[in-house]
C-alpha positions as CSV (number, residue, x, y, z in Angstrom):
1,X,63.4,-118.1,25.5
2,X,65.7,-120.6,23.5
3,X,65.8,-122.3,20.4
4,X,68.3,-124.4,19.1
5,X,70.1,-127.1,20.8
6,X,72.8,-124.9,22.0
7,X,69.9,-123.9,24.4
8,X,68.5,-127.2,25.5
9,X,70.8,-127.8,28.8
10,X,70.3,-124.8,30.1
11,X,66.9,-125.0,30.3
12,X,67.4,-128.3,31.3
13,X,69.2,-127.2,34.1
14,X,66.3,-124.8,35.0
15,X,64.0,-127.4,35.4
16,X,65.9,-129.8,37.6
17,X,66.7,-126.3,39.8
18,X,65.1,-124.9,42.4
19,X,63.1,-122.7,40.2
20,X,60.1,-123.1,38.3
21,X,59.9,-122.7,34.3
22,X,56.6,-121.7,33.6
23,X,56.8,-121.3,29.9
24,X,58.9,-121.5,26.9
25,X,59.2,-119.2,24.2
26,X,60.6,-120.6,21.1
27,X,60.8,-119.5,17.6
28,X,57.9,-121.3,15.1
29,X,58.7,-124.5,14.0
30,X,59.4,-124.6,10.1
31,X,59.5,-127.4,7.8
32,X,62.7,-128.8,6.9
33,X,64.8,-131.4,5.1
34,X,63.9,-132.9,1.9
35,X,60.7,-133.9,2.5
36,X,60.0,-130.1,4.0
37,X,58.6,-132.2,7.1
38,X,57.3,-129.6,9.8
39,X,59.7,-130.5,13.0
40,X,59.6,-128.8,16.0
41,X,62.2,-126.8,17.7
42,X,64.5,-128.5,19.9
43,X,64.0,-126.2,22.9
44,X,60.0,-127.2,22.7
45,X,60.2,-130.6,22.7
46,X,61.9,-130.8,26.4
47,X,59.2,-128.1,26.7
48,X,56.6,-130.2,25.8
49,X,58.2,-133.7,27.7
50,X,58.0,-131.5,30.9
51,X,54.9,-130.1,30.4
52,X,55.7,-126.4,30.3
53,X,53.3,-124.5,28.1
54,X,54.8,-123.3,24.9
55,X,54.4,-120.1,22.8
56,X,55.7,-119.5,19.8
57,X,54.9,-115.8,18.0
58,X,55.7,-115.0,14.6
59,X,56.1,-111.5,16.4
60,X,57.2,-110.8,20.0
61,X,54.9,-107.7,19.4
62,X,51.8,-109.7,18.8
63,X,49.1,-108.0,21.3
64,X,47.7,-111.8,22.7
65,X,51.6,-112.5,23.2
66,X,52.6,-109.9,25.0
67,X,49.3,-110.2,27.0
68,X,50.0,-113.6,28.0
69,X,53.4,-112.5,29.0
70,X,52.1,-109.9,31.4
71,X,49.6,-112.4,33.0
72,X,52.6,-114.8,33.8
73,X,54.4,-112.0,35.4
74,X,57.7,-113.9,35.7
75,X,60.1,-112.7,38.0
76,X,62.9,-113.1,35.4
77,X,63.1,-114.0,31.5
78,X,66.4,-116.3,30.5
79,X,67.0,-115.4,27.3
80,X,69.4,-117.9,25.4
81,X,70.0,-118.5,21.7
82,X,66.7,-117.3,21.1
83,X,67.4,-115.7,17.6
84,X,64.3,-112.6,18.0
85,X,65.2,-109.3,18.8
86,X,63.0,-108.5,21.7
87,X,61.0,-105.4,22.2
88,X,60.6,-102.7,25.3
89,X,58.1,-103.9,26.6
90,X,59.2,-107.3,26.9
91,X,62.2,-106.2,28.1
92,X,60.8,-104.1,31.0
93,X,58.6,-106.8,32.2
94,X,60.2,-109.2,34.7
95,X,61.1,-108.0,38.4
96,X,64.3,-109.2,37.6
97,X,64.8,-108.4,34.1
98,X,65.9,-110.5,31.1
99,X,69.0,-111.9,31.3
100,X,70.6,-114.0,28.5
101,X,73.5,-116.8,28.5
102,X,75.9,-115.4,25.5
103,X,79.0,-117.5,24.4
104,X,81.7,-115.2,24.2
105,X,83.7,-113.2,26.8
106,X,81.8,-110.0,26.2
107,X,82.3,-107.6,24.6
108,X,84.7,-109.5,22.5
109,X,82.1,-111.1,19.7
110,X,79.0,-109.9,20.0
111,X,76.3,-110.9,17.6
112,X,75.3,-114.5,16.2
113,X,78.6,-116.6,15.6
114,X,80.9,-115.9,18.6
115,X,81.4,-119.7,18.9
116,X,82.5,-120.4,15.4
117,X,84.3,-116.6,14.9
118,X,86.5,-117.6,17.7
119,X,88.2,-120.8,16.4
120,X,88.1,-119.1,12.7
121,X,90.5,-115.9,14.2
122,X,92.9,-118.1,15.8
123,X,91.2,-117.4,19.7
124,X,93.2,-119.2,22.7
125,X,90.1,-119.2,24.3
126,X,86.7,-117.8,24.5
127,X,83.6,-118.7,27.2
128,X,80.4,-117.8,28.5
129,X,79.1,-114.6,30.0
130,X,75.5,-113.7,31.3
131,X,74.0,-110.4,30.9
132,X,71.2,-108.5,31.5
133,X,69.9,-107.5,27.9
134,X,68.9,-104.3,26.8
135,X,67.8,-102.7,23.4
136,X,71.4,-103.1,21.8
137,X,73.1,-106.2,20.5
138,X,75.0,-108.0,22.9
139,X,75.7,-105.1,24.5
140,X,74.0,-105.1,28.4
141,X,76.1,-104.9,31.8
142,X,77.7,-108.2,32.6
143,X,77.4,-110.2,34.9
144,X,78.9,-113.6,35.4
145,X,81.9,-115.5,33.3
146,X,83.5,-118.3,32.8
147,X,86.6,-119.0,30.3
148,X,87.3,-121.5,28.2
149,X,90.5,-122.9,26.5
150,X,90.2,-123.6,22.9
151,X,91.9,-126.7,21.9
152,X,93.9,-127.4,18.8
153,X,91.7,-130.2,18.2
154,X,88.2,-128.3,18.6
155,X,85.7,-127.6,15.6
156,X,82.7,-125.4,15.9
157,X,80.5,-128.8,16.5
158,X,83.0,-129.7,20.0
159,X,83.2,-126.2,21.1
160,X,79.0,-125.6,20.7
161,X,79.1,-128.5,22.8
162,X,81.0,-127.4,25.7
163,X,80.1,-124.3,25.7
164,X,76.5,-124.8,26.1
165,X,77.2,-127.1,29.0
166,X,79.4,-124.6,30.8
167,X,76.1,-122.0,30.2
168,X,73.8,-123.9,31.8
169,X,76.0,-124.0,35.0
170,X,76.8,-120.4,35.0
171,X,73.4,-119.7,34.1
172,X,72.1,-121.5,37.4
173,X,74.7,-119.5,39.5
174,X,73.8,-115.8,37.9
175,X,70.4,-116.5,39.0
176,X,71.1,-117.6,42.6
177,X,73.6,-114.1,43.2
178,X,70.4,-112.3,41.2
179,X,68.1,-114.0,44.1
180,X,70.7,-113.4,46.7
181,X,71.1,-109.4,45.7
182,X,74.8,-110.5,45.5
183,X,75.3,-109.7,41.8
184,X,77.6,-107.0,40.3
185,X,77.0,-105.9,36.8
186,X,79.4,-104.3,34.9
187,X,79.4,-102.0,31.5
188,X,81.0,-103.0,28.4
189,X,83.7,-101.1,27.1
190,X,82.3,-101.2,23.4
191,X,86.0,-99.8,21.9
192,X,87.1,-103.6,22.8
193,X,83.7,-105.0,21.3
194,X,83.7,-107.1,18.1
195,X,81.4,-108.5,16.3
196,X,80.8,-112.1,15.0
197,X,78.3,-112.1,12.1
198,X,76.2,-114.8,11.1
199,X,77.7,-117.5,9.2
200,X,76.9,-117.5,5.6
201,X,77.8,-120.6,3.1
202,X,80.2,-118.8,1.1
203,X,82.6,-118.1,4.4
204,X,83.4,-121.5,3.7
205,X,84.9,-121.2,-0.4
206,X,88.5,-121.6,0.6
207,X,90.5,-119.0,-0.7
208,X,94.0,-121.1,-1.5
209,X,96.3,-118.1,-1.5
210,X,95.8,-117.8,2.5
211,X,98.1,-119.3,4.7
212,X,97.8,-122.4,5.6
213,X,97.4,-122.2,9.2
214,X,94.1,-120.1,8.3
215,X,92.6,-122.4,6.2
216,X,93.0,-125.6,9.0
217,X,91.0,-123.1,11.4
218,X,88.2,-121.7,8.6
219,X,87.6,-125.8,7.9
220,X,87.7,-126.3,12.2
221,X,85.3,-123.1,12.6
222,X,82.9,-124.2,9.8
223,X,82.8,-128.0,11.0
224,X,79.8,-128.8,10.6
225,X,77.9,-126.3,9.5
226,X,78.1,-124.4,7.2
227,X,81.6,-126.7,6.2
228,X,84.3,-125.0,4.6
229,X,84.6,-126.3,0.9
230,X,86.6,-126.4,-2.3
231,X,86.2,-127.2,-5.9
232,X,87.5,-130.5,-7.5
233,X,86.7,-130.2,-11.4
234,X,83.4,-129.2,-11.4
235,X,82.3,-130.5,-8.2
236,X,81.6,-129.1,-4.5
237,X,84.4,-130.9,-2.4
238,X,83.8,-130.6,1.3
239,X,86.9,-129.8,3.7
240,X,86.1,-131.8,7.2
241,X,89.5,-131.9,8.7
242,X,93.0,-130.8,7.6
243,X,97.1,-130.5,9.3
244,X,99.4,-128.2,8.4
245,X,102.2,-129.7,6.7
246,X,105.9,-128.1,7.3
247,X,107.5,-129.7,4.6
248,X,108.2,-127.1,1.4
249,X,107.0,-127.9,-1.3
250,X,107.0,-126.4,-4.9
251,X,103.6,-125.5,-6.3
252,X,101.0,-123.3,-7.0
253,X,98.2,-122.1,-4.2
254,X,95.3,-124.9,-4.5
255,X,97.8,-127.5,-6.6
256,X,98.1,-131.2,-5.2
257,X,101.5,-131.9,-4.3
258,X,101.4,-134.9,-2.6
259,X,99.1,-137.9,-2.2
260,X,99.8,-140.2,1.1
261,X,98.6,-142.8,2.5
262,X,96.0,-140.9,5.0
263,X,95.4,-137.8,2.8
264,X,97.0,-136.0,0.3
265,X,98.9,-132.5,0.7
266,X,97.5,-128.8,-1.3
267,X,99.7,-126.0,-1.8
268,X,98.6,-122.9,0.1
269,X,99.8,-119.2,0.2
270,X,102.2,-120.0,2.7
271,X,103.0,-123.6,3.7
272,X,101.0,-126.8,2.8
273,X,97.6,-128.7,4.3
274,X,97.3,-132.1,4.8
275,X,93.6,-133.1,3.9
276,X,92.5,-135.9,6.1
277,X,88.4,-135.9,5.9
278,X,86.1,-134.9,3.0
279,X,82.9,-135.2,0.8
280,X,82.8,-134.8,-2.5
281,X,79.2,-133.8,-3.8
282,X,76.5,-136.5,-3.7
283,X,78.5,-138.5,-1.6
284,X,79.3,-139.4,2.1
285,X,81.5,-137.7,4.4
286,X,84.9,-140.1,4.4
287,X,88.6,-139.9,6.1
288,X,91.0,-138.9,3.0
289,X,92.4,-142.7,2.5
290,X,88.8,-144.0,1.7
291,X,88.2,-141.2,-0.8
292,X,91.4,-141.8,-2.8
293,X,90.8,-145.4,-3.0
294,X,87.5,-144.6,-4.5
295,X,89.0,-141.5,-6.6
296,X,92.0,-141.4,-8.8
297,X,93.5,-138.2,-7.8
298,X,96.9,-136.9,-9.5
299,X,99.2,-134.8,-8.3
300,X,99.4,-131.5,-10.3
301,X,95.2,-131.0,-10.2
302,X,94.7,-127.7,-9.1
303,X,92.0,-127.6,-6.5
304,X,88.7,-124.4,-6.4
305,X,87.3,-122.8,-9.3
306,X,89.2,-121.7,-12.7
């Protein structure tokens, strides 16, 4: 049970296994883009180019659902990404239960942004950890883990990335120790749990009067989606990539004091940040020299809404 691409090598990795996949559940595909084109899940079209049948229920209650479920009888459910709560019944079904591939060192971030939450809070490092799921959130015994370091250079895109690789792997060696009766779960402590909301658009309206340390990891967290963003005049201005600058200079929070030759340098609550890739509305995504060869930018403009 997957979705999104974040679930794609790990079910990927189930098929060139030992074990047999036989069938995906997936959430229903949905129009999307500008021309609202109907696309399918990512998770059902290596589904469908491996020939595994596919289900995809509005409802994970649905009686012909659940039926179909019960005369498949699998000996375990890998739940991964999946984004659908899943009910007792499914839960209870597999000989083996349903175990799901979560990307956080549980039970720090639970919930639906541990990836992102973890560069946006300043985290050294985060990883994977496989569970066996149970009515809560996130909160099931654990099973396997593996860490990993969060480099300065890392954005929500590069950590999704290796994190979903590092899943799959961990995945495939949960369920050979599950096979092997060699596996140890062990309960959460839920007074060390956090939780890691889903991201919503306005997370990303950067509030200038933070430090700015915080701001360079909000616009590393949010890249590239949902994108940490400004206001320049009256227009949306996209944040891709920023430095903090140790030079002091005078200014107020969201003021322009600087323009170089790869960026140019905003006044934050504490420090500076050195803007090096961004989009202003209705147009591409462009390192910071390009834009100001395009833009006459003055220092002095005062940058988010007024």
């Amino acid at each position: 049970m997957g979705t999104p691409d974040f679930s794609v090598p790990t079910l990927q990795e189930l098929i060139n296994s030992e074990h047999e996949v036989v069938a995906v559940v997936t959430k229903p595909d949905k129009p999307k883009g500008r021309g609202n084109k109907v696309l399918s899940t990512p998770v059902k079209e290596v589904a469908i180019g491996n020939d595994i049948q596919v289900y995809q229920p509005q409802k994970l209650s649905e009686k012909d659902f659940v039926e179909a479920m019960e005369e498949i009888n699998p000996d375990v459910i890998v739940v991964i990404a999946f984004g659908k709560i899943l009910p007792k019944r499914i839960l209870n079904l597999p000989k083996h239960g349903c175990i799901n591939v979560h990307a956080s060192l549980l039970p720090k971030y639970r919930g639906a942004g541990p990836i992102q939450w973890s560069i946006i809070n300043g985290e050294a490092e985060t990883g994977i950890t496989t569970m066996y799921m149970d009515v809560g959130i996130d909160t099931g015994d654990m099973l396997l883990k593996e860490t990993v370091k969060i480099e300065d250079t890392d954005t929500g895109g590069s950590l999704h990335d290796k994190l979903s690789n590092v899943g799959a792997k961990l995945l495939i060696k949960t369920l050979k120790e599950v096979q092997n009766n060699t596996i140890i779960r062990v309960k959460q402590n839920s007074d060390e749990s956090t939780y890691a909301p889903m991201l919503e658009k306005s997370l990303g309206n950067i509030n200038w009067e933070n430090e700015a340390y915080k701001i360079e990891l909000l616009v590393r967290g949010l890249n590239p989606w949902p994108s940490a963003y400004t206001y320049l005049g009256n227009k949306i201005l996209k944040i891709w990539a920023g430095k903090v600058v140790d030079h002091s200079y005078e200014g107020k929070p969201g003021e322009i004091v600087d323009i170089q030759k790869d960026g140019f340098i905003v006044k934050c609550g504490k420090q500076c940040i050195l803007l090096k890739e961004v989009q202003l509305q209705g147009k591409k995504r462009m390192s910071a020299d390009a834009f100001l060869r395009g833009y006459k930018l003055e220092v002095g403009e005062i940058l988010g809404r007024r």
